[in-house]
C-alpha positions in Angstrom: 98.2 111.8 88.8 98.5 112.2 92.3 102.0 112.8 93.0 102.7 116.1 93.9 106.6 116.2 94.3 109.7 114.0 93.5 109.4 112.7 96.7 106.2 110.4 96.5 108.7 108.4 94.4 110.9 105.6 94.2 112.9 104.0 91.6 115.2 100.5 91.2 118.9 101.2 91.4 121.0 99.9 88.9 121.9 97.3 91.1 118.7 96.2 91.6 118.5 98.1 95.3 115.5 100.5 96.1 116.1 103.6 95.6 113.5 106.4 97.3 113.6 109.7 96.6 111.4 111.0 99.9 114.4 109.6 102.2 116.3 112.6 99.8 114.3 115.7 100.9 115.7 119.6 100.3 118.1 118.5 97.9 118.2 119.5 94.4 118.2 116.6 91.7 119.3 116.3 87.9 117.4 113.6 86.3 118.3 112.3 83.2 117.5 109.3 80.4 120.7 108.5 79.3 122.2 105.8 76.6 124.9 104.2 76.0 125.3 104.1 71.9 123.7 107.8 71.6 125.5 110.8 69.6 124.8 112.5 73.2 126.8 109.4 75.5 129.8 111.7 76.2 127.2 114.0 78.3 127.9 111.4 81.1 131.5 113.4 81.4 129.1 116.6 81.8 127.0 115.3 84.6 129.8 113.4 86.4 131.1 117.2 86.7 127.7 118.8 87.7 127.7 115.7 90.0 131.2 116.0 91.6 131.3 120.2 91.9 128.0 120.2 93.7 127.6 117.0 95.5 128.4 118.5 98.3 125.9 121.9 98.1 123.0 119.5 97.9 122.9 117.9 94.2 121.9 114.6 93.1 122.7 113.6 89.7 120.4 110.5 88.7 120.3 108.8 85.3 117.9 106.4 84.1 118.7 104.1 81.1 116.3 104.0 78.5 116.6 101.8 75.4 113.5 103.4 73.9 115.6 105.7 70.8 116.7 103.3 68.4 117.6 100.7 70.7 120.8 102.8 72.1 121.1 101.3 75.7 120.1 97.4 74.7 122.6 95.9 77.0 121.6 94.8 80.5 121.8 97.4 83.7 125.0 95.1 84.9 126.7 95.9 81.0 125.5 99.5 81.6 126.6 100.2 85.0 130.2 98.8 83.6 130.0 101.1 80.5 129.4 104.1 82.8 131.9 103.8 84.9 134.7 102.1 82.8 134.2 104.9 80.3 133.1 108.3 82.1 133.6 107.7 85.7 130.0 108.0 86.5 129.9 108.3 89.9 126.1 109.3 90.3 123.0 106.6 90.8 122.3 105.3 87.9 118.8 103.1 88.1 117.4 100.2 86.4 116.5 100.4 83.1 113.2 102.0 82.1 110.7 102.9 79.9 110.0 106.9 79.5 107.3 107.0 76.9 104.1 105.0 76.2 102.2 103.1 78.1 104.9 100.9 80.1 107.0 104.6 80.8 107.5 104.4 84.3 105.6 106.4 86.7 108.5 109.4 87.7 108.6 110.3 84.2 105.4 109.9 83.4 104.7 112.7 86.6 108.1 114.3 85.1 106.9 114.6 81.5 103.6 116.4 83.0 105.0 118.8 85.2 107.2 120.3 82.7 106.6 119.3 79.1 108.7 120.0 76.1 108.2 122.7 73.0 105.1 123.2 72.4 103.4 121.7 75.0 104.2 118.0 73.8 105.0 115.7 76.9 106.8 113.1 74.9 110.4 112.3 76.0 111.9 113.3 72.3 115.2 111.7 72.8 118.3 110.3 75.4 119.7 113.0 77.7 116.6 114.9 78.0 117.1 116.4 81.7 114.6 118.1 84.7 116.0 120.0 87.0 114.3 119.1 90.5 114.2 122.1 93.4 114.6 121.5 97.0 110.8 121.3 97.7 110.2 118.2 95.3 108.9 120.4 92.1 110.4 120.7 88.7 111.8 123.7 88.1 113.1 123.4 84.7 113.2 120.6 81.4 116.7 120.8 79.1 116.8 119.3 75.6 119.1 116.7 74.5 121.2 118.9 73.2 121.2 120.7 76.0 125.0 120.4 77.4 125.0 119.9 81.1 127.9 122.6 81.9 124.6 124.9 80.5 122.7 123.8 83.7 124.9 125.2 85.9 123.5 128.6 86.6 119.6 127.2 87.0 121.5 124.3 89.4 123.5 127.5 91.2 119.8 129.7 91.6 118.2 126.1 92.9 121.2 125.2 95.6 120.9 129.1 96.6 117.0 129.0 97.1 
């Protein structure tokens, strides 16, 4: 792979806008898959938090639908961006729908996955609301489980604003 940092990427916005991540150098990003039907959907309160208390130290909050875990996100990105916001205020970019595992599992996570993979070593995305924490120089500092919540984050996020 020849990506080196977050910021050889790019991404669809929800809205079907591009969305690139190298125009958004020296902040620090939260990247998430998120779904709409999960057992972990009220985690978008969580990162609309993270999102609002250090927007404006540098943090990005991004969430990418992913319909891949028993089919929890199978509306469309319009239906999802209304979900979001109707129900959690979610502020943040969400992008377009995507694919995080197999051979269709678009190219940030595929880079993500491999720059910090989960227990044991296995790169797999295992479930929604798996989350990377992103430094200001591009890298990947850190990967959080699911169950992970994101108030947990905060000191990693705090150390990562500060260096």
């Amino acid at each position: 792979m020849s990506a080196k940092t977050l910021y050889d990427f790019s991404a669809t916005s929800i809205q079907g806008k591009p969305a690139d991540f190298g125009a958004q150098r020296g902040k620090v990003f939260v990247i998430v898959n998120t779904a709409s039907k999960c057992g972990f959907t009220p985690q978008f309160a969580g990162l609309e938090k993270l999102a609002a208390d250090y927007k404006a130290r540098g943090l990005e909050v991004v969430g990418f639908p992913c319909n891949q875990f028993l089919s929890q996100d199978p509306g469309s990105n319009e239906e999802i961006e209304s979900f979001c916001q109707l129900n959690y205020g979610v502020s943040f970019p969400m992008m377009a729908k995507v694919d995080v595992n197999g051979a269709s599992a678009d190219p940030l996570w595929k880079w993500l996955k491999s720059e910090k993979p989960g227990m044991l070593g296995i790169e797999a995305i295992k479930w929604n609301f798996t989350k990377f924490l992103v430094g200001k120089d591009g890298k990947v500092i850190k990967r959080f489980a699911p169950n992970d919540e994101p108030d947990s984050m905060r000191a990693d996020i705090e150390a990562a604003l500060a260096a």
